[in-house]
C-alpha positions in Angstrom: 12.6 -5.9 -19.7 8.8 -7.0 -20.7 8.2 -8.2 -17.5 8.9 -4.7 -16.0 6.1 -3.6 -18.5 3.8 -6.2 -17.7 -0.3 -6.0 -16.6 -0.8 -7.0 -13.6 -4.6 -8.5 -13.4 -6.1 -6.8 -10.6 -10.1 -7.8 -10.2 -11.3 -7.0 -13.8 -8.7 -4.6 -14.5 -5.1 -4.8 -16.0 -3.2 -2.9 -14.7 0.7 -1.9 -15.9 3.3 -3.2 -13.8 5.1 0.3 -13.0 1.7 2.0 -12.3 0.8 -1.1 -9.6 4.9 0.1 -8.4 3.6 3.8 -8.4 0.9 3.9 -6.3 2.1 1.1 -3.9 5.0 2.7 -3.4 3.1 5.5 -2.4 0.3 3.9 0.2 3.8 2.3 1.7 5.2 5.5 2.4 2.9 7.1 3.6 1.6 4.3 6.0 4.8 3.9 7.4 5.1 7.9 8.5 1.9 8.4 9.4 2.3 4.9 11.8 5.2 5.9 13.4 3.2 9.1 14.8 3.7 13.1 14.6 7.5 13.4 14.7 7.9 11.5 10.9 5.0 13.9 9.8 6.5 17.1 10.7 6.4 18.7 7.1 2.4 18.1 7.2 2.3 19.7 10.4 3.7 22.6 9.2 1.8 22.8 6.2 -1.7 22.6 7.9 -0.8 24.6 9.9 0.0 27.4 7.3 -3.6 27.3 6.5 -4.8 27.8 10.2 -2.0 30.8 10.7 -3.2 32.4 7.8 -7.0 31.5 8.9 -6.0 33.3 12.4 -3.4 36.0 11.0 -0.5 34.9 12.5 3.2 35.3 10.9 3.5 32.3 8.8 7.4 31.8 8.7 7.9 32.3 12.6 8.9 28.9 14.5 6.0 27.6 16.7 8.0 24.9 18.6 4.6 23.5 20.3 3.6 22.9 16.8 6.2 21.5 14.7 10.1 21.9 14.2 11.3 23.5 11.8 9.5 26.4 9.8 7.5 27.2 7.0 9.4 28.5 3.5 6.0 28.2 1.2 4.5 31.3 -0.1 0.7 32.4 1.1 -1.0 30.8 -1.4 -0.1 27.7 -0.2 -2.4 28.2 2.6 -5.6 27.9 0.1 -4.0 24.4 -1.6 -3.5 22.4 2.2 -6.7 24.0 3.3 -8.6 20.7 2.5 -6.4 18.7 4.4 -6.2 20.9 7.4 -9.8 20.6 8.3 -9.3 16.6 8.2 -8.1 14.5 11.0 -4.4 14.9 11.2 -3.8 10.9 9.7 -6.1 11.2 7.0 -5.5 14.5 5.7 -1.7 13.5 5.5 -2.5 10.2 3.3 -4.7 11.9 1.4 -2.1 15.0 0.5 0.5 12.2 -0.3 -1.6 10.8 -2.6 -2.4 13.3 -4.3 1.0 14.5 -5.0 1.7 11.1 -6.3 -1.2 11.2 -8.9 -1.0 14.5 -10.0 2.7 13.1 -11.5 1.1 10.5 -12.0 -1.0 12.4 -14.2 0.8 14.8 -15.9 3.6 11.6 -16.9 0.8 10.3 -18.3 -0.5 13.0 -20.8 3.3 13.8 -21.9 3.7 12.9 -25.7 5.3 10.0 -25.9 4.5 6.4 -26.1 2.7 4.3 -23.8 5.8 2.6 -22.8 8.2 5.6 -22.9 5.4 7.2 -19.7 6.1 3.7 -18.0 9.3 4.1 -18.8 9.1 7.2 -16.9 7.3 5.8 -13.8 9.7 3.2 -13.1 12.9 5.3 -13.1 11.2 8.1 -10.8 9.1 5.7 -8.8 11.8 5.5 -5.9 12.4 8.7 -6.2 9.0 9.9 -5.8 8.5 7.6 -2.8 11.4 9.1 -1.1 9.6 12.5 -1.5 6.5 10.8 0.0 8.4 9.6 3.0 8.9 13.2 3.6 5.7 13.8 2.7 6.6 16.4 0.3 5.2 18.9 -2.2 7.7 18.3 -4.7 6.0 15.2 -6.7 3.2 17.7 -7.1 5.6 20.8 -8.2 6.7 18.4 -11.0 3.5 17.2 -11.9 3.0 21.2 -12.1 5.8 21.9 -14.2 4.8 19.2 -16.9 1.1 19.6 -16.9 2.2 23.1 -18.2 4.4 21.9 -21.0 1.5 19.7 -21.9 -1.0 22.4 -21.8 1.2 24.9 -23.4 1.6 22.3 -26.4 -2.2 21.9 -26.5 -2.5 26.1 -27.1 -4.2 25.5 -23.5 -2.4 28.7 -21.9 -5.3 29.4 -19.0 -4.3 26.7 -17.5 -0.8 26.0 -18.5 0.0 29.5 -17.0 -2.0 28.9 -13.9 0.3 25.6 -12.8 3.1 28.2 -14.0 2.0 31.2 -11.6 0.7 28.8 -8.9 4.1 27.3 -8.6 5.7 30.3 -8.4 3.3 31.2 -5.3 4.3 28.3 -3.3 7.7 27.9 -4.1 9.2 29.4 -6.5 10.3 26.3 -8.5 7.3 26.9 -11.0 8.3 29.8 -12.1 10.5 27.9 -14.8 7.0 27.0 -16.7 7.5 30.4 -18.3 10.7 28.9 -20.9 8.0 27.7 -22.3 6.2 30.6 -23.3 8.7 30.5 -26.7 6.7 27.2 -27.4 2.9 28.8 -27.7 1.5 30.1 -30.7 0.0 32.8 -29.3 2.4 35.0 -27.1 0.5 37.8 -26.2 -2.4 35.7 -24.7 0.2 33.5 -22.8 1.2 37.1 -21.4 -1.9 37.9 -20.5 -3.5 35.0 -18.8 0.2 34.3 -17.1 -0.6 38.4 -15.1 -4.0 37.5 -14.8 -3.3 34.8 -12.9 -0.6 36.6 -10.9 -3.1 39.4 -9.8 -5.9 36.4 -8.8 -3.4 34.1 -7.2 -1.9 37.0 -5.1 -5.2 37.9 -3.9 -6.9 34.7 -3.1 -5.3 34.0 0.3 -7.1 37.1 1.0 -10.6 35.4 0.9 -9.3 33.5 4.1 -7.2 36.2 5.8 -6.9 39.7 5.3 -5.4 42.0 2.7 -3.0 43.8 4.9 -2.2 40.4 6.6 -1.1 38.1 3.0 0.6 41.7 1.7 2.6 41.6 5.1 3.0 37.8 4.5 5.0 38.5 0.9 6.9 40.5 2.9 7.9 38.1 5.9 8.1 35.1 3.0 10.6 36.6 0.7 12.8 37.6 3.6 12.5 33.9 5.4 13.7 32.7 1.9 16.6 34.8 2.1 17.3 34.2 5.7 17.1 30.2 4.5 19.2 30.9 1.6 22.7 31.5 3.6 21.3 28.9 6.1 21.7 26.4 3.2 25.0 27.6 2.2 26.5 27.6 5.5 25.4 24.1 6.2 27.5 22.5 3.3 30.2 21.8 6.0 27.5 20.2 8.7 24.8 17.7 8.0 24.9 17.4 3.9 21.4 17.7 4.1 20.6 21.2 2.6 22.3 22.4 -0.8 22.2 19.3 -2.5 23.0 21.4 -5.7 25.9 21.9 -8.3 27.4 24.2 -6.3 26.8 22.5 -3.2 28.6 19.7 -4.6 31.7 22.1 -5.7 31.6 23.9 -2.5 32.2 20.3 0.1 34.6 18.7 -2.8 37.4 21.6 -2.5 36.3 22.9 0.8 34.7 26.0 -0.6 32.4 26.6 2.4 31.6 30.4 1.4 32.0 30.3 -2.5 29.5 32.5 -4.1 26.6 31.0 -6.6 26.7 33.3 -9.3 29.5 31.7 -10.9 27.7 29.0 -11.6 24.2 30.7 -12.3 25.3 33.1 -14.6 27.2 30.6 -17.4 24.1 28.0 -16.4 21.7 31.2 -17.1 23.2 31.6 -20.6 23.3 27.9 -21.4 19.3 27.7 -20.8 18.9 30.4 -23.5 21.3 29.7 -26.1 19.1 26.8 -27.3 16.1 29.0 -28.4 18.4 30.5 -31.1 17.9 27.2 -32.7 14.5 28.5 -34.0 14.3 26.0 -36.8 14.1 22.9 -34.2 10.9 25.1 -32.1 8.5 22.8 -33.6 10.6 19.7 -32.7 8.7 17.3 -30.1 12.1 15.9 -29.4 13.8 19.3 -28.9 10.6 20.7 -26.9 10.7 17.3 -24.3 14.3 17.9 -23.7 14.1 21.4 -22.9 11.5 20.2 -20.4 13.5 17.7 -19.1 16.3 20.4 -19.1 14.3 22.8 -17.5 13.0 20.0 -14.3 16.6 19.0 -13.6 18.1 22.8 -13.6 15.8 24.2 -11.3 16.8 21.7 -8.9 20.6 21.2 -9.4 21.1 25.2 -9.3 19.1 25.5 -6.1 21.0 25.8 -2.9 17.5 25.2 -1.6 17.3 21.5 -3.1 17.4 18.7 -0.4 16.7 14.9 -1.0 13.4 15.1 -1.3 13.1 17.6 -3.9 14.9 15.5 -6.3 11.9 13.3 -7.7 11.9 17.3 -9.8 15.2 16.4 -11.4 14.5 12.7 -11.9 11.3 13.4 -13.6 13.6 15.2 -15.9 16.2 12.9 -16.2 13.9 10.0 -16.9 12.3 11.9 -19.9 15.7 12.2 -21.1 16.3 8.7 -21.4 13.4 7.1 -22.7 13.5 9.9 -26.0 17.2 8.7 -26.7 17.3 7.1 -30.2 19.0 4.2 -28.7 18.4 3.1 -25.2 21.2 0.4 -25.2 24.0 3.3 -25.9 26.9 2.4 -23.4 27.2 6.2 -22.1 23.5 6.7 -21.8 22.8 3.0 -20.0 26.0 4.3 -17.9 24.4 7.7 -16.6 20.9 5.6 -16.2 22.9 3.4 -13.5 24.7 6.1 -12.3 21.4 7.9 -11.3 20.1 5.2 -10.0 23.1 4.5 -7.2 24.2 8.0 -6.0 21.0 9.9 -7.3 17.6 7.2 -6.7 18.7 4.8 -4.3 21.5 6.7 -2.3 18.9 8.2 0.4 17.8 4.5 0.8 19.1 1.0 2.3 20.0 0.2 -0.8 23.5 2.1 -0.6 25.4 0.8 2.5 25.4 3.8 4.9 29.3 4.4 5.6 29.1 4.6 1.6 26.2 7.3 1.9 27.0 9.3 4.7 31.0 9.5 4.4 30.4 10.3 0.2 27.2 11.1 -0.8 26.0 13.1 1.6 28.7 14.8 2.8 30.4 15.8 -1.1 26.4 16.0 -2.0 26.7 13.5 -4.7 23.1 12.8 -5.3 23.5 16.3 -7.7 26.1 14.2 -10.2 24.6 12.0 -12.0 21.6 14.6 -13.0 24.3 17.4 -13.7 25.7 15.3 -16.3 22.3 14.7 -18.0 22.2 18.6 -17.8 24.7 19.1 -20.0 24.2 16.1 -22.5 21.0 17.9 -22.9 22.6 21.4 -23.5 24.5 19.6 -26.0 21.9 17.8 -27.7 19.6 21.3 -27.7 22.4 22.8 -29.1 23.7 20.5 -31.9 21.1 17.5 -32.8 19.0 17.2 -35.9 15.6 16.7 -33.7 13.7 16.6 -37.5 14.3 12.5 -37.0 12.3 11.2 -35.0 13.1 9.3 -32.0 12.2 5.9 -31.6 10.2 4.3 -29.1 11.0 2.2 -26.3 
């Protein structure tokens, strides 16, 4: 186990052994995508290319097939965050975006409350995971690094910015939106309120500065009906590929053959589950009860998403890694048992790792890769609901 936290002497610098993991991981990814030429870059493709639609005032979620397969699901604003990396070459602006999404989780890991070794901790269980992202040269390590950076802020009474990651997510996909359960963390709830619909107008409007008014108000439009449209795409592909829906229900609906089975089942009970913890107002000021509602939080927005594919996981691992490294006792037999569990049919499943018969003919097709962070869902609902967080939790 020390060896896994050990520095690695780099030049003059010591560097921790999962961070040297982290970022290589990273370069490798991306490397290898960006070698193997447009085709394993598609989602880059379609990103810059949001900016230059926008730029030109063209429908952002039609398919332009001389482009890029495949179309675009992210909301306008998105066009003003790949704008940097749409005016670079194609190869560079692609490492660089994949680098940055693995630094801004990077990042936020880092400035999470916990022990030096509890944030490597962190790093090595969602290192794979966030490489897999990279592979598809994702946006979801940077969603998560969203997500925490505004727990962090909204611990530091730093709501300008904890509600901008909060709205800003929102704007590009949705996912964000969560930051707002922890709005019952902040001392001051009227000026969360505030700067959270301040930011709303100003992020709504900013696309404009590239586009036109009429054009991103049209845009909302087209992009809330392409997520609909994508929506019962997702559902109806539980029977085909496996590779949309990777969700709770998604999992329920391939099991017992429940190809059209409706979702609110399962978001309504889940819905009440996320709020019945906050009637435990005497564990608010808890850091252990706030860190597990975050890492309930990153893991439910992803396991009730009939949206959530592979990549988008590196959400829900985040989540479930914070889990584990705040547990009292890190060699408890169920919790070591969920930690390998993750890491075969959740972490390394999308990889070499797992033979492929094994992967396709079960993980995939019953969408396993859900499981093993479902089940950390609800030991976290239990523990928000029924431990003492007053004692503290120990380091790792």
């Amino acid at each position: 186990m020390k060896l896994l936290f050990a520095n690695i002497r780099i030049g003059n610098r010591n560097i921790p052994f999962p961070v040297l993991l982290w970022f290589l991981l990273a370069i490798f990814a991306a490397v290898a995508e960006i070698s193997r030429g447009a085709g394993d870059i598609n989602n880059f493709l379609i990103f810059r290319n949001v900016f230059w639609h926008t730029f030109n005032r063209e429908n952002l979620y039609l398919p332009y097939p001389e482009l890029y397969f495949d179309t675009n699901h992210y909301g306008p604003v998105f066009s003003v965050l790949i704008a940097p990396f749409a005016l670079m070459p194609i190869a560079i602006g692609c490492f660089l975006w994949c680098m940055l999404n693995a630094w801004i989780l990077y990042y936020a890991i880092s400035k999470l409350p916990l022990t030096r070794q509890q944030q490597l901790g962190i790093l090595l269980i969602t290192a794979v995971e966030m490489m897999t992202s990279i592979h598809n040269v994702q946006f979801n390590p940077m969603l998560a690094g969203w997500i925490i950076l505004s727990y962090v802020l909204t611990q530091k009474k730093q709501y300008l910015w904890a509600t901008f990651f909060i709205a800003a997510g929102m704007y590009v996909k949705l996912y964000g939106i969560i930051g707002l359960a922890f709005f019952w963390f902040c001392d001051n709830k009227p000026r969360f309120v505030l700067y959270f619909i301040g930011w709303v107008i100003v992020l709504f409007c900013l696309p404009m500065l590239i586009s036109s008014p009429e054009f991103i108000i049209q845009s909302y439009k087209d992009w809330y009906q392409s997520l609909v449209e994508k929506n019962a795409s997702n559902v109806d592909l539980t029977a085909g590929s496996g590779m949309q829906d990777i969700s709770l229900a998604g999992m329920i609906r391939r099991i017992f053959g429940l190809k059209h089975m409706p979702g609110l089942p399962i978001l309504i009970p889940a819905a009440i589950l996320y709020l019945l913890p906050f009637l435990r107002i005497s564990q608010f000021r808890e850091i252990g009860f706030r860190l597990s509602y975050l890492a309930l939080a990153l893991i439910g927005v992803v396991i009730f998403s009939s949206s959530a594919e592979s990549p988008t996981y590196v959400i829900a691992v985040a989540g479930a890694a914070i889990w584990y490294v705040i547990q009292d006792d890190l060699t408890f037999k169920p919790w070591v048992f969920i930690l390998i569990l993750l890491f075969i049919l959740t972490i390394f499943s999308p990889t070499d790792i797992v033979p492929r018969y094994i992967r396709e003919h079960f993980v995939v097709k019953y969408s396993l890769k859900a499981l093993p962070c479902f089940i950390v869902w609800c030991v976290l609902i239990v523990q928000l609901l029924k431990k003492d967080f007053r004692i503290r939790t120990k380091a790792l």
